[in-house]
N, C-alpha and C positions, 0 to 999 in steps of 0.2 A: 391703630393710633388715632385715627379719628373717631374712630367708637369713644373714644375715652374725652373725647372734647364736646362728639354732640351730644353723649351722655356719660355726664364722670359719675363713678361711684360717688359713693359719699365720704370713704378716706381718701380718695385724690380731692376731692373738695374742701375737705378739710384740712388737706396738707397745702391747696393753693390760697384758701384765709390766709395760712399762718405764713407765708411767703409775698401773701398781697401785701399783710402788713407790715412788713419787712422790708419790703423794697419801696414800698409807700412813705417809713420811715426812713429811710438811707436817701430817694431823691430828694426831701422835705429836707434834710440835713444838709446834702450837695447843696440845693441852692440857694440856703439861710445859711452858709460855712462864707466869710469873704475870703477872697482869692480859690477858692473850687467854684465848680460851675463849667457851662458849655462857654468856647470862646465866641464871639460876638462878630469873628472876622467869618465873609461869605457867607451871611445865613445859618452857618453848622448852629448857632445857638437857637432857632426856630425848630431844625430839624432834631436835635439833640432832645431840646421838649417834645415833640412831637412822638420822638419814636422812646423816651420814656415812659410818655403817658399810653403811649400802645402797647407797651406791655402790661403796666396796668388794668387796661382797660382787658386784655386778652384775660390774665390773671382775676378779675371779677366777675366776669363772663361764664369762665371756669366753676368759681367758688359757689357765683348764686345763677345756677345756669336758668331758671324763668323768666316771663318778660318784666313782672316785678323789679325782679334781680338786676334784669340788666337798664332797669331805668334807674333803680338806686343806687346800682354801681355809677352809670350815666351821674347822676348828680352828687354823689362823692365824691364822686375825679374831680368836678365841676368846683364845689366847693375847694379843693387840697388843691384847686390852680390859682383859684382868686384868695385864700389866704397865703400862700407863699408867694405871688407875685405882689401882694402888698404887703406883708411882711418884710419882703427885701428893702423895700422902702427904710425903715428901722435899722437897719444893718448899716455899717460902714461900708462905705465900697461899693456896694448892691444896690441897683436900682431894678423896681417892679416896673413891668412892660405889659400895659393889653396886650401886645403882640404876641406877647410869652404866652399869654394865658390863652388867647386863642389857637396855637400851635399845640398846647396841652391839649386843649378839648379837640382841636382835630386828631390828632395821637387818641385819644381816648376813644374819640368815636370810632374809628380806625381799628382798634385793637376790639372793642365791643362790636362793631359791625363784620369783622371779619367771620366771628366768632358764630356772631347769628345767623350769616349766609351761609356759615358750611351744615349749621343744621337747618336750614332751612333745604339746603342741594341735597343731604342725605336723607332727607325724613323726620326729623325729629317734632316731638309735639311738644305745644307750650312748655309743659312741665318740665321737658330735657329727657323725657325718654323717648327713643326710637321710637314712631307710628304703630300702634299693636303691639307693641312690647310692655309689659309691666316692671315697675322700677325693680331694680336688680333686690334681688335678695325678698320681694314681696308679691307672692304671689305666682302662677304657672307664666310663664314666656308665651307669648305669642307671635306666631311668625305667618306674615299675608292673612291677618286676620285668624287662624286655625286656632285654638286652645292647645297646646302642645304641653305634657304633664309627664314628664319625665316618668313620676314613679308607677305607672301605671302598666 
């Protein structure tokens, strides 16, 4: 299971696009919808954003597993917090919070940083493959450095 996070193939990567964009679309909807949304009593609507945008942020991490990837995932959460938290502005009912929007980006970095530390504790290189391994499907596997060649 975490082979598939410090390095996704490239149909789990392209099945967590089409999932990123999904749920990207569905909270963007939750909190531009008046009367849905997180409630406001205790905090829960800090944490509410927060642990939306961690998944998110987990789900980009995923999709574009390099460090490219997770910086411009980093700034598309970034963006998708500051226009729905001034969008709500517009809305009846809704009002946009910096607090929101910083609860997002900790969520976001949260779910991006968790992501980065497990391949960084497991091995993985920039790219998202395991250290001496060649991306799946190109090329012989390597394992401690060795060229290991199956058809041989």
């Amino acid at each position: 299971m975490i082979r598939l996070i410090v390095a996704p193939p490239r149909p789990l990567r392209r099945l967590t696009g089409m999932g990123l964009a999904l749920v990207a679309g569905l909270i963007a909807w939750i909190l531009l919808t008046p009367g849905l949304g997180p409630s406001e009593a205790y905090a829960l609507d800090k944490v509410t954003h927060a642990v939306a945008f961690a998944g998110l942020g987990f789900l980009s991490a995923i999709t574009w597993p390099d460090r490219r990837g997770l910086l411009l995932g980093l700034a598309g959460l970034a963006v998708l917090a500051v226009l729905t938290e001034g969008m709500q502005t517009l809305v009846p009912g809704r009002t946009g919070s910096p607090g929101d929007a910083l609860a997002d980006l900790a969520g976001a970095l949260l779910g991006l940083g968790g992501v980065a530390w497990l391949r960084l504790r497991h091995g993985s290189a920039p790219g998202g493959t395991p250290r001496g391994a060649a991306p799946l499907g190109e090329g012989p596997v390597r394992w401690h450095g060795t060229p290991c060649d199956p058809g041989r």
